[in-house]
C-alpha positions as CSV (number, residue, x, y, z in Angstrom):
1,X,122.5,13.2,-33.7
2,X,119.4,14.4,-35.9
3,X,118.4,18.0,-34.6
4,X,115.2,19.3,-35.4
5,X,115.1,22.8,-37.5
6,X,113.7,25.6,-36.1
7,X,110.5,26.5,-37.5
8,X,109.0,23.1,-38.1
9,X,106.8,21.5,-34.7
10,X,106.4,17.5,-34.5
11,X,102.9,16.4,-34.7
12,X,102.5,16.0,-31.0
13,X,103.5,19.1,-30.2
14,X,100.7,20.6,-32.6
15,X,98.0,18.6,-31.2
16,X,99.2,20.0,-28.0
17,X,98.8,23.3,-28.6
18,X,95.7,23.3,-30.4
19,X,94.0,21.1,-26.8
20,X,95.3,23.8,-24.9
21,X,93.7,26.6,-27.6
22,X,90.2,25.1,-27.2
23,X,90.1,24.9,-23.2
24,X,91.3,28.9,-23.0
25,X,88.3,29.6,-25.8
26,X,85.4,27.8,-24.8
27,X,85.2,29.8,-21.2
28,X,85.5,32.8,-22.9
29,X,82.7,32.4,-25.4
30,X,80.5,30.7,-22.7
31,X,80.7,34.4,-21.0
32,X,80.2,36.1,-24.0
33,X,77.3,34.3,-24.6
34,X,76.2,34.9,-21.0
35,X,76.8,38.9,-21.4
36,X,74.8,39.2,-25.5
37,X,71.5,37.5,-22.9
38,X,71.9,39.6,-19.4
39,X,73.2,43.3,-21.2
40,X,72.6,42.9,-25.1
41,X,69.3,40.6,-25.4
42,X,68.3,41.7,-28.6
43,X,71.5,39.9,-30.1
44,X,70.3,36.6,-28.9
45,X,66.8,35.4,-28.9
46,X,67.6,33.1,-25.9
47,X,66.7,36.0,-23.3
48,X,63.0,36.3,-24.0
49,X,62.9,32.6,-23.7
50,X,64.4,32.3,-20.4
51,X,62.9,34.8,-19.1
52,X,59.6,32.9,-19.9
53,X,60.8,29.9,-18.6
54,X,61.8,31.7,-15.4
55,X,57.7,33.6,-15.2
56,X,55.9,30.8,-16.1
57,X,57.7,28.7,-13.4
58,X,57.7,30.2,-10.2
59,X,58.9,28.9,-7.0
60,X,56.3,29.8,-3.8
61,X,56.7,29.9,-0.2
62,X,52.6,29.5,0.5
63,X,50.5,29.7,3.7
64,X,49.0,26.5,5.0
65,X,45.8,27.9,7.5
66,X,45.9,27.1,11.0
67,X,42.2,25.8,12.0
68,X,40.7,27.4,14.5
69,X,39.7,25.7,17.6
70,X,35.8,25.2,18.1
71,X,33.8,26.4,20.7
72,X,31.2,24.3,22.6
73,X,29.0,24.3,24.9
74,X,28.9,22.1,28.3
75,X,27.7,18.7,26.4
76,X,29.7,19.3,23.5
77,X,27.4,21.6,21.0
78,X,29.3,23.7,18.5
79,X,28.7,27.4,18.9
80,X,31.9,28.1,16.6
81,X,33.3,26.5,14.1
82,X,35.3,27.1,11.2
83,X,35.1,26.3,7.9
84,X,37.1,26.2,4.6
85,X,36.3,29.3,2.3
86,X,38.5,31.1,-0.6
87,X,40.2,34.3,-0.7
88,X,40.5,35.7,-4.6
89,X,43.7,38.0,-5.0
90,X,45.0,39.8,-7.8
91,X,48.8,40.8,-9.0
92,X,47.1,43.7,-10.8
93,X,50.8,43.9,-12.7
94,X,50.1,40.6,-14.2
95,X,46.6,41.2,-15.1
96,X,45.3,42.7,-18.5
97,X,42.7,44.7,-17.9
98,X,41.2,44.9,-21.5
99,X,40.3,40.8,-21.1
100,X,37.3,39.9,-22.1
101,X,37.7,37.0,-18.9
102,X,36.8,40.1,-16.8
103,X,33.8,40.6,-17.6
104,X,32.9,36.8,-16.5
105,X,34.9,37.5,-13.2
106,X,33.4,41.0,-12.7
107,X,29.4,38.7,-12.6
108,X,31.1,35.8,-10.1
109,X,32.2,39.0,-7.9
110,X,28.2,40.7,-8.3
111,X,30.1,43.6,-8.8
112,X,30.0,45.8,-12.3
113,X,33.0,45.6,-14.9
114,X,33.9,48.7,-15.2
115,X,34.1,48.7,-10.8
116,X,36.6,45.6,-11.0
117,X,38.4,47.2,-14.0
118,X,38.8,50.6,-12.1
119,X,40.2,48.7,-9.1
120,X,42.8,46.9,-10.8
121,X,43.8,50.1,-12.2
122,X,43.9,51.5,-9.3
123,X,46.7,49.1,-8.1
124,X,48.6,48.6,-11.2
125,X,52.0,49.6,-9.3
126,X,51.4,46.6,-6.7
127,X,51.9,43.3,-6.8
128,X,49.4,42.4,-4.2
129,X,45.6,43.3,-3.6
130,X,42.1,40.8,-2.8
131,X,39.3,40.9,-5.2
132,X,36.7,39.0,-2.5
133,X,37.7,37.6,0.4
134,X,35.9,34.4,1.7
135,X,34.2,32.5,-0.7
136,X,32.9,29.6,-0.9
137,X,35.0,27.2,-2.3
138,X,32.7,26.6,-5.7
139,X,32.4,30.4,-6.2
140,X,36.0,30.5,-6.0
141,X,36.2,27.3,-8.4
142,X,33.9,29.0,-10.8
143,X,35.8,32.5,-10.7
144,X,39.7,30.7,-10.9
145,X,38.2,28.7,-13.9
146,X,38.1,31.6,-16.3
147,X,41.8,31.3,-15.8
148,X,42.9,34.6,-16.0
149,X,46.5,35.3,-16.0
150,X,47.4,37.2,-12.3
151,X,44.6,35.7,-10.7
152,X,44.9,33.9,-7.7
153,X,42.8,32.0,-5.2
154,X,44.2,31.3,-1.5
155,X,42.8,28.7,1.0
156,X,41.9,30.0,4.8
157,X,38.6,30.0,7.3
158,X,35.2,31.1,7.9
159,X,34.0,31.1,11.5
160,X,30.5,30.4,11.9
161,X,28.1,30.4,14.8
162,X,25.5,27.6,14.7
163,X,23.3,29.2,17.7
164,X,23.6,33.0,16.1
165,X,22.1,35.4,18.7
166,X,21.1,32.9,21.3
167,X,25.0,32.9,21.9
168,X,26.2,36.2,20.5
169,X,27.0,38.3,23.2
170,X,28.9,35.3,25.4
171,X,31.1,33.7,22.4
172,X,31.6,37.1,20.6
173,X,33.2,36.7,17.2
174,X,36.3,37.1,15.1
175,X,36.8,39.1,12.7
176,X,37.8,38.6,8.8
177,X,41.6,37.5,9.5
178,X,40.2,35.3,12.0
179,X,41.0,36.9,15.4
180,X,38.8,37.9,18.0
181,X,36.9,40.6,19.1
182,X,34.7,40.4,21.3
183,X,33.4,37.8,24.1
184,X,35.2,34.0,24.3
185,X,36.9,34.8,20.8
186,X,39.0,38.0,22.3
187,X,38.9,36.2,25.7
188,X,40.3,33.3,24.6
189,X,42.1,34.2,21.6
190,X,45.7,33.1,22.1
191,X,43.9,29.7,22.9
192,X,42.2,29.2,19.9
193,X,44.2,30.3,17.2
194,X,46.3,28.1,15.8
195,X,50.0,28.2,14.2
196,X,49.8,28.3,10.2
197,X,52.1,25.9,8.5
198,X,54.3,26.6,5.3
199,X,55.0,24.4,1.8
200,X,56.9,25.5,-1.3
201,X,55.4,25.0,-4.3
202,X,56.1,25.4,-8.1
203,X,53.4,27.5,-9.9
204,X,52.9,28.7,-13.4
205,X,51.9,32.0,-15.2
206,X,48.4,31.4,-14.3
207,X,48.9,30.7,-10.6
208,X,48.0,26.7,-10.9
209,X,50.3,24.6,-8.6
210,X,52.4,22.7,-10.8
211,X,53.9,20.6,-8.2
212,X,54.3,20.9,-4.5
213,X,58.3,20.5,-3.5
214,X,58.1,20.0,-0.3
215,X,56.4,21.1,3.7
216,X,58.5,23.3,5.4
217,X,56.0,23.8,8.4
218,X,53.4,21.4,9.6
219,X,50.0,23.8,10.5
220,X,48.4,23.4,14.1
221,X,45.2,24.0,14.8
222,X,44.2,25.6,17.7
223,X,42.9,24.3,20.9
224,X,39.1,23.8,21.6
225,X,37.0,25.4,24.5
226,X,34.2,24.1,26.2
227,X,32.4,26.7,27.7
228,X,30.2,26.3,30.6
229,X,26.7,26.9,29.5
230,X,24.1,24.1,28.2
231,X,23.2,25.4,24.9
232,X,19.3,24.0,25.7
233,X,19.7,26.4,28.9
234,X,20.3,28.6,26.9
235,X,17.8,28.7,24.7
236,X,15.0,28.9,26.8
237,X,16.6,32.1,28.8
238,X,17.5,33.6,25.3
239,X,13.3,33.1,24.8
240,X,11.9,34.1,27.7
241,X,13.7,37.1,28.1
242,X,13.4,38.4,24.5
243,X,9.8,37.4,25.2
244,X,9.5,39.9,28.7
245,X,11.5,42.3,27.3
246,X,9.2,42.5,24.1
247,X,6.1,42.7,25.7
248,X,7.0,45.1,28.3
249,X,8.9,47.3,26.0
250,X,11.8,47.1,27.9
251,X,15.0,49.1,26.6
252,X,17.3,45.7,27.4
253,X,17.7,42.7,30.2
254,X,19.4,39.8,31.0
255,X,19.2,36.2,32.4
256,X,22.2,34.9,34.1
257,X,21.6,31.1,35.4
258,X,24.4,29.4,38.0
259,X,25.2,26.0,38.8
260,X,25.0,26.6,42.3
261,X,27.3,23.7,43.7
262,X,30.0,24.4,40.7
263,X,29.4,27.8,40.3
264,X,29.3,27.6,36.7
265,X,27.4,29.8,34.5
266,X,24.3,27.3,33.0
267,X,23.1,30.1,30.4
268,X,23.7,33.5,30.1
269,X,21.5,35.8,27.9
270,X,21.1,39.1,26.8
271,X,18.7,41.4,25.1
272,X,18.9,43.1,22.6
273,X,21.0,40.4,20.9
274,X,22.4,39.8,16.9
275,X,23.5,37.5,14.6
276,X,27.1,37.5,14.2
277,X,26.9,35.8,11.2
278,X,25.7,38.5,9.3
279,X,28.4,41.0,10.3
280,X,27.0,43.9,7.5
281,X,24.1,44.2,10.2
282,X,26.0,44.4,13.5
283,X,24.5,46.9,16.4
284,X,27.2,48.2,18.6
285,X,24.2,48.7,21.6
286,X,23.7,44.9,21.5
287,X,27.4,43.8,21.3
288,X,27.3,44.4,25.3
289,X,27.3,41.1,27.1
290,X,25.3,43.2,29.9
291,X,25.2,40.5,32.3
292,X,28.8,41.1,32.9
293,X,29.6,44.7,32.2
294,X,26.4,46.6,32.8
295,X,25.9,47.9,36.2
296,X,22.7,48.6,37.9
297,X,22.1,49.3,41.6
298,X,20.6,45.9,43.2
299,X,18.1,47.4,45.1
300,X,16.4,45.0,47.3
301,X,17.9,41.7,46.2
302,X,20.3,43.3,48.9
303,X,18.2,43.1,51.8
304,X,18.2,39.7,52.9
305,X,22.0,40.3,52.7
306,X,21.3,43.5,55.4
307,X,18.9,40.7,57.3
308,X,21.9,38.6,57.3
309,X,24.3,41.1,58.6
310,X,21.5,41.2,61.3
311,X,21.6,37.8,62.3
312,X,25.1,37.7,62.5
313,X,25.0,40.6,64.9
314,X,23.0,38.5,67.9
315,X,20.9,41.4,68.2
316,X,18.3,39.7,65.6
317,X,16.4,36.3,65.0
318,X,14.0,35.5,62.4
319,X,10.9,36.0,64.9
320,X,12.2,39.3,66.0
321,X,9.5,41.9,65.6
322,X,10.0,45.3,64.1
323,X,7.5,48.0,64.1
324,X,6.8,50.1,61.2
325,X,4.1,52.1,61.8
326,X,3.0,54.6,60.4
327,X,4.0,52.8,56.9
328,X,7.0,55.7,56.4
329,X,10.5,57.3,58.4
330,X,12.4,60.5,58.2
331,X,15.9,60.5,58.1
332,X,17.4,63.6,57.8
333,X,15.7,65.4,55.0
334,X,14.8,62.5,53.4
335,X,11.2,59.6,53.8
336,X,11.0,56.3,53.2
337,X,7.9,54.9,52.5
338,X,6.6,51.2,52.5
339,X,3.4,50.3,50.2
340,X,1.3,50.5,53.1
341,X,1.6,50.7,56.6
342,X,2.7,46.5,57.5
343,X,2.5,47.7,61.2
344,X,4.6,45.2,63.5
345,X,6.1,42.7,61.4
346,X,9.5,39.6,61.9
347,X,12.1,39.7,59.5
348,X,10.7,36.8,57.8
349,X,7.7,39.7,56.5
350,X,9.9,42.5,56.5
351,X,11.6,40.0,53.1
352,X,8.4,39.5,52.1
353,X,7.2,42.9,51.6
354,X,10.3,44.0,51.3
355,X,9.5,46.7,53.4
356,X,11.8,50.1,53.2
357,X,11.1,51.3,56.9
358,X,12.0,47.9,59.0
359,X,15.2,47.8,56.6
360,X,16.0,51.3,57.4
361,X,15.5,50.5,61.3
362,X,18.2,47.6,61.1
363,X,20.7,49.7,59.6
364,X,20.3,52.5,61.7
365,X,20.6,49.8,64.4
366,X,23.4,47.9,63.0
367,X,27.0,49.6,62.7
368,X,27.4,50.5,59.2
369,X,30.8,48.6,58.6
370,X,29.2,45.7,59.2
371,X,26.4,45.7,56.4
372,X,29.1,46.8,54.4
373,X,31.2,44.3,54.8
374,X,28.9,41.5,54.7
375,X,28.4,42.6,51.0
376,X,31.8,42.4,50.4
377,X,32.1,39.0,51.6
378,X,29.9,37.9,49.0
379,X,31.3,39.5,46.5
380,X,30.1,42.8,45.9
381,X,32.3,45.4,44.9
382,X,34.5,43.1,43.3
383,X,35.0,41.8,39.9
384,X,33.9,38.0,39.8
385,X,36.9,37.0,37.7
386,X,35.8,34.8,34.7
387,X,38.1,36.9,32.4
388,X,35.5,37.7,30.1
389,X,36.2,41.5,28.1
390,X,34.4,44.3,29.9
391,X,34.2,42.5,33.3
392,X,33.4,45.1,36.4
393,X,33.8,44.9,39.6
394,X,31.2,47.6,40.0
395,X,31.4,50.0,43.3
396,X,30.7,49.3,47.0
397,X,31.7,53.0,48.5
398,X,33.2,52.9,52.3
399,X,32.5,56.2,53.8
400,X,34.7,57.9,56.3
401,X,31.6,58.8,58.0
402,X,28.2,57.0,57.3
403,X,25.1,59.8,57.5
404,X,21.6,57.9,59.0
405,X,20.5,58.8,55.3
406,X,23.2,56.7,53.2
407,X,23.1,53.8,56.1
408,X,19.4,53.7,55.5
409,X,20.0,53.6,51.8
410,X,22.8,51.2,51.6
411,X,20.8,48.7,53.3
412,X,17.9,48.5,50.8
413,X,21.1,48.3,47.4
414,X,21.0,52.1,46.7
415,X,24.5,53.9,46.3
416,X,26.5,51.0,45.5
417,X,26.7,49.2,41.4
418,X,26.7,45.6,40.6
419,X,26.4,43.5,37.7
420,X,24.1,41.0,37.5
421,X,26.9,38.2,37.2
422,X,27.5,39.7,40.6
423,X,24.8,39.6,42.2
424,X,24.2,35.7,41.1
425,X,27.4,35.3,43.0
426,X,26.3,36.9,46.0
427,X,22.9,34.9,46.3
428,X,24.8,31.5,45.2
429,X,27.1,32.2,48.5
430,X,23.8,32.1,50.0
431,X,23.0,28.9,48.2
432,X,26.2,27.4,49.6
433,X,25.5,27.5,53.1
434,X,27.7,30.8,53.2
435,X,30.3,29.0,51.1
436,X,31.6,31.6,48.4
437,X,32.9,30.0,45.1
438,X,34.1,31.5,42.0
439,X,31.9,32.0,38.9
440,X,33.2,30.4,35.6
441,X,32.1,30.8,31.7
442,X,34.3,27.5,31.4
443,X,33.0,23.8,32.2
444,X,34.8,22.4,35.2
445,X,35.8,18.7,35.8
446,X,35.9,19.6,39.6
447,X,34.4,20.9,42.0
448,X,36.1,24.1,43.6
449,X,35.9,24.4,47.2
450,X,35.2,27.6,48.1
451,X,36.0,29.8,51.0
452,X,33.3,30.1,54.2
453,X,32.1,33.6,54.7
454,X,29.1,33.3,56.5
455,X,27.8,30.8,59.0
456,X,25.5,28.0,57.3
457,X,22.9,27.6,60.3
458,X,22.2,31.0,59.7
459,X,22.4,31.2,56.1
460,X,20.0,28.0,56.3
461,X,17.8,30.0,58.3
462,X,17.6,33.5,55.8
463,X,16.8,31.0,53.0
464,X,13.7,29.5,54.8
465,X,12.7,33.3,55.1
466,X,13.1,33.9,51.7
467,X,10.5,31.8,50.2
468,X,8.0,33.9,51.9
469,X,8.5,35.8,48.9
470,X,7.4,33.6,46.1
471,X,4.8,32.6,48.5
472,X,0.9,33.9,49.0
473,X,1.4,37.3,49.7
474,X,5.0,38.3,48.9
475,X,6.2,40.4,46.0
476,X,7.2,37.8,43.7
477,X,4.4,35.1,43.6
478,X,4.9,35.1,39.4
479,X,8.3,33.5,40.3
480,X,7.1,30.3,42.4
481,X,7.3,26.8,40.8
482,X,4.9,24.2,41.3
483,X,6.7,21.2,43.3
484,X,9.6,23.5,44.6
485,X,10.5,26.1,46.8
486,X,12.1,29.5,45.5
487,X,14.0,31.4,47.8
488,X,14.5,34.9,46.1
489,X,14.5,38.2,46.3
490,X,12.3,41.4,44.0
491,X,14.5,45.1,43.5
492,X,13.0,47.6,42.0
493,X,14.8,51.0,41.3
494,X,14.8,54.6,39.8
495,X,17.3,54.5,36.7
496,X,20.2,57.1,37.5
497,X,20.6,59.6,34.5
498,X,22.8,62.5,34.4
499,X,20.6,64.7,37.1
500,X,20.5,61.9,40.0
501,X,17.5,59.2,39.6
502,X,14.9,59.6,36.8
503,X,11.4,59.8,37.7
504,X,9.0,57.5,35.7
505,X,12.3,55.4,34.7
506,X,13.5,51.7,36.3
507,X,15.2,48.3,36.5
508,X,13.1,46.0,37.6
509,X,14.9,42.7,39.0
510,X,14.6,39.5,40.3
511,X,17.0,37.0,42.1
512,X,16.6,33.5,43.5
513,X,17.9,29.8,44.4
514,X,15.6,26.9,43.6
515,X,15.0,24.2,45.9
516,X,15.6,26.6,48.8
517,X,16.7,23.1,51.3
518,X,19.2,22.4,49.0
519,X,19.4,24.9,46.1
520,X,20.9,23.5,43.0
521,X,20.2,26.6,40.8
522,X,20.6,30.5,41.3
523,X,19.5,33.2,39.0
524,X,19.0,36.5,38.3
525,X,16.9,38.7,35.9
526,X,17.1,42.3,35.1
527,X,14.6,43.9,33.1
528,X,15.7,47.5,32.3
529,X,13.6,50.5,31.4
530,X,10.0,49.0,31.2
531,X,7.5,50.9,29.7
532,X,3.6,50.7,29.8
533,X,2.6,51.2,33.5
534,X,4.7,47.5,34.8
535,X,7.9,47.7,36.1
536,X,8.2,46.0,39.3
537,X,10.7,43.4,39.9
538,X,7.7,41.0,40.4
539,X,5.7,41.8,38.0
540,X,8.4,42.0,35.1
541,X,11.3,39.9,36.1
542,X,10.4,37.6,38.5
543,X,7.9,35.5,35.5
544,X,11.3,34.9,33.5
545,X,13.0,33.3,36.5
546,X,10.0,31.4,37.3
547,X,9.9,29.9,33.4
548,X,13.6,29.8,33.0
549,X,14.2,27.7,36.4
550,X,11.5,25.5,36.0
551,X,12.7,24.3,32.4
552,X,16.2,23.8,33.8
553,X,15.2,21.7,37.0
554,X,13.5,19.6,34.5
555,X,16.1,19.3,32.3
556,X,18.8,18.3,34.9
557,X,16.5,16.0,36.7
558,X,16.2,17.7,39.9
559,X,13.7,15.8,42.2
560,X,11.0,17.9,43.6
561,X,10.4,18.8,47.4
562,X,7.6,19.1,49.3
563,X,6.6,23.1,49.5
564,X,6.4,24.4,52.7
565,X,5.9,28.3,51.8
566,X,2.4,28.5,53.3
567,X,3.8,27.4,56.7
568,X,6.3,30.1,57.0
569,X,4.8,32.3,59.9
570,X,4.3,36.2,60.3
571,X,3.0,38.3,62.0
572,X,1.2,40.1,59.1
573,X,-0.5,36.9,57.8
574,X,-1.3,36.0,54.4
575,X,-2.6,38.6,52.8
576,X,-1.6,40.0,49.0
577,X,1.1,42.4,48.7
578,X,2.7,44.6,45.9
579,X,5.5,44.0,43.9
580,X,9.0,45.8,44.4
């Protein structure tokens, strides 16, 4: 047998060994290599170029914007809407400041060089920081053309308000990250905004997309809102107050207009107003939507409420006589005066000269609990619930023990707060046949209900009283409309400052239902702090309810009635009165 000598391998053996040699090597220099890149780079050349590879390719998680949803009015009119504009960011890390692109950028910005150079300075530790937020999308184009290293352009939205200050107060606005802040925006806010989506994309050095991968999160917009107002409503209320409150040098008003039957709010203006598209010039004294969260004391729009409470009573009918002479009453310490001495008068003339002493005679007739609480039926003294920022429910005080003196006042609206929104309300339970619905900003599909709180043969009856004061020789003649009948209601009152009620200051106000058989409208106008020798409810108010009203019957195609002011009866006659 042939042995083999020691020292000497077979050829397979040999090839063997050297397989085996290779394998063990060729991990060891692969980490080698690894470690002369990650700890020793200047070895190898292969680190700067990976690391290029790696910054000029980057992988992004980026924002899709939600939309918005859009605001309308009743028939479907934008009054917000959003639209695509261009946020320009900056990694300041990334950015060379000595660029001669700058310059270029710094004149698409309308800002100075040396501003955006300081400002890039400024953030050179952070990775993050805008240059101009909303753009439009060709100044962004022009400015991300320049392609300049570290710039960086990202999609989102604008709002913008077609009807600018005719709407303002009531939709409000959003501010620049798209949430609201004031009106239907804030009210609404959850509602409209929407859920942004997510996609990854590739991008290079310069921030261009090089290729989206793939959508990790679909974006969804948010939901629209159809408010309750006609935006042609609108309009006109948003004129003719700006209009009365112009000429008579008023210090602010407000229009509030009510479908009577759905008790939805038809228009709803304020004054003074802005444009909340230009947000550089925005007023914090005319952000108020005052209709709703400015408080006055209704004055004698209350009364025919306190005539109501009489009815109810049994002690009263329209033709019951009251006499007022001599024209004035003491209680306590304090007089009451009427315009002139109306002498005997019905209730019917009492509303239309809204007369101070046959008021204060009911109450001080009338347990106080009960005038009281017939306001509160209506809705005084309680907030009218559209949800709208800033909503009051004002005050209707319930003393232990009523003194003759705050009776007497309570009856003709002093002591007690309401908003106009409120007192709308009030007069369109009136309009209901003593049905009380709720107020709403938003359209309706249905018809609400309502809840009684008065009886509808005598409502019925107060309303026929009521147009004795649009008619010849009430307070608020300015407010009649040809072919229709107004019932309403003037108020006039002192303005309260810090030391009780201010002398030569008022709120002048008007409130109504249109046609008085059947009203279809309510509304209300407060004119507050006239100046130049007017300030009567009928003189200053009552004219923009008169104008407003008769646009809207004739918009909504409201027949006409046959007017039958002059045959309402009194004692008195028909002979001209004042204003109040």
């Amino acid at each position: 047998m042939n042995r083999v000598k020691p020292g000497k391998l077979t050829i397979s053996r040999w090839r063997y060994l050297l397989v085996v040699t290779v394998l063990a090597t060729l991990p060891v220099a692969g980490l080698w290599h690894i470690a002369q890149l990650q700890v020793m780079p200047d070895v190898d050349k292969g680190y700067e170029f990976l690391q290029g590879q790696g910054m000029a390719r980057t992988l992004r998680t980026e924002s899709i914007p939600a939309y918005r949803g859009v605001i309308t009015d009743r028939r479907g009119e934008p009054l917000a809407v959003s639209t695509p504009v261009v946020t320009l960011w900056a990694n300041p890390q990334l950015v060379n400041v000595e660029s001669p692109a700058l310059k270029e950028l710094a004149k698409t910005l309308a800002i100075s060089h040396g501003e955006l150079k300081q400002r890039l300075i400024r953030y050179a530790g952070k990775e993050f920081m805008y240059l101009e937020r909303q753009l439009t999308p060709e100044q962004a184009e022009e400015a991300l053309r320049l392609e300049i290293p570290g710039i960086y352009g990202q999609g989102e939205y604008k709002r913008f308000y077609p009807a600018g200050e005719v709407t303002s107060q009531l939709v409000g606005f959003t501010n620049i990250d798209d949430h609201g802040q004031e009106g239907m925006e804030l009210a609404y806010d959850e509602w409209l905004t929407g859920v942004p989506g997510a996609k990854q994309v590739l991008k290079d050095l310069k921030g261009r997309v090089i290729k989206e991968l793939g959508l990790l999160r679909s974006e969804k917009a948010g939901e629209n809102l159809a408010l309750s107002i006609d935006l042609r409503l609108q309009y006109t209320a948003y004129r003719e107050l700006k209009e009365a409150v112009n000429k008579f040098q008023a210090a602010s008003g407000s229009v509030v207009l009510l479908d009577a039957r759905t008790g939805e709010v038809l228009a709803m203006a304020n004054q003074p107003s802005f444009n909340p598209n230009d947000r550089g010039q925005l007023n914090s004294d005319a952000l108020r939507n005052r209709a709703v969260t400015d408080l006055v004391e209704p004055g004698s729009t209350m009364k025919p409420l306190t005539v109501l409470a009489a009815l109810e009573s049994g002690k009263y009918v329209p033709e019951t006589v009251i006499d007022t002479n001599p024209g004035y009453i003491r209680v306590g310490r304090k007089t009451f005066y009427d315009h002139r001495n109306y002498g005997v008068i019905d209730l019917t003339t009492l509303l239309m000269k809204s007369s101070q002493v046959g008021t204060t005679k009911i109450a001080l007739d009338l347990e106080p609990e009960h005038i009281r609480e017939m306001f509160a039926r209506v809705g005084i003294g309680e907030s009218p619930g559209t949800g709208f920022p800033g909503e009051t429910p004002g005050s209707l005080p319930d003393h232990r023990r009523w003194r003759p003196v705050e009776r007497a006042n309570f009856a003709f609206g002093h002591g007690l707060s309401a908003s106009a929104l409120q007192i709308a309300q009030a007069y369109a339970v009136l309009a209901n046949n003593g049905i009380k619905k709720p107020v709403t900003l938003l359209k309706t599909e249905t018809v609400p209900e309502g809840v009684p709180v008065v009886d509808a043969e005598l409502v019925a009856k107060l309303r026929t009283m009521m147009t004795s004061v649009t008619g010849s020789g009430g307070t608020a003649t300015r407010a009649a409309i040809p072919a229709y009948e107004v019932a309403g209601k003037t108020g006039t009152v002192h303005k309260v400052g810090k030391n009780g009620y201010e002398k030569n200051r008022y709120v002048g106000m008007f409130a109504g239902m249109v046609p008085a058989d059947n009203p279809r409208l309510v509304a209300v106008v407060v004119i507050n702090d006239p100046k130049g020798g007017k300030y009567f409810g009928g003189e200053v108010a009552a004219p923009v309810f008169g104008n407003v009203v008769a646009d809207a019957l004739r918009m909504l195609k409201v027949p006409p009635q046959i007017k039958a002011s002059e045959q309402v009866t009194s004692v008195v006659g028909k002979k001209s009165g004042g204003a109040t």
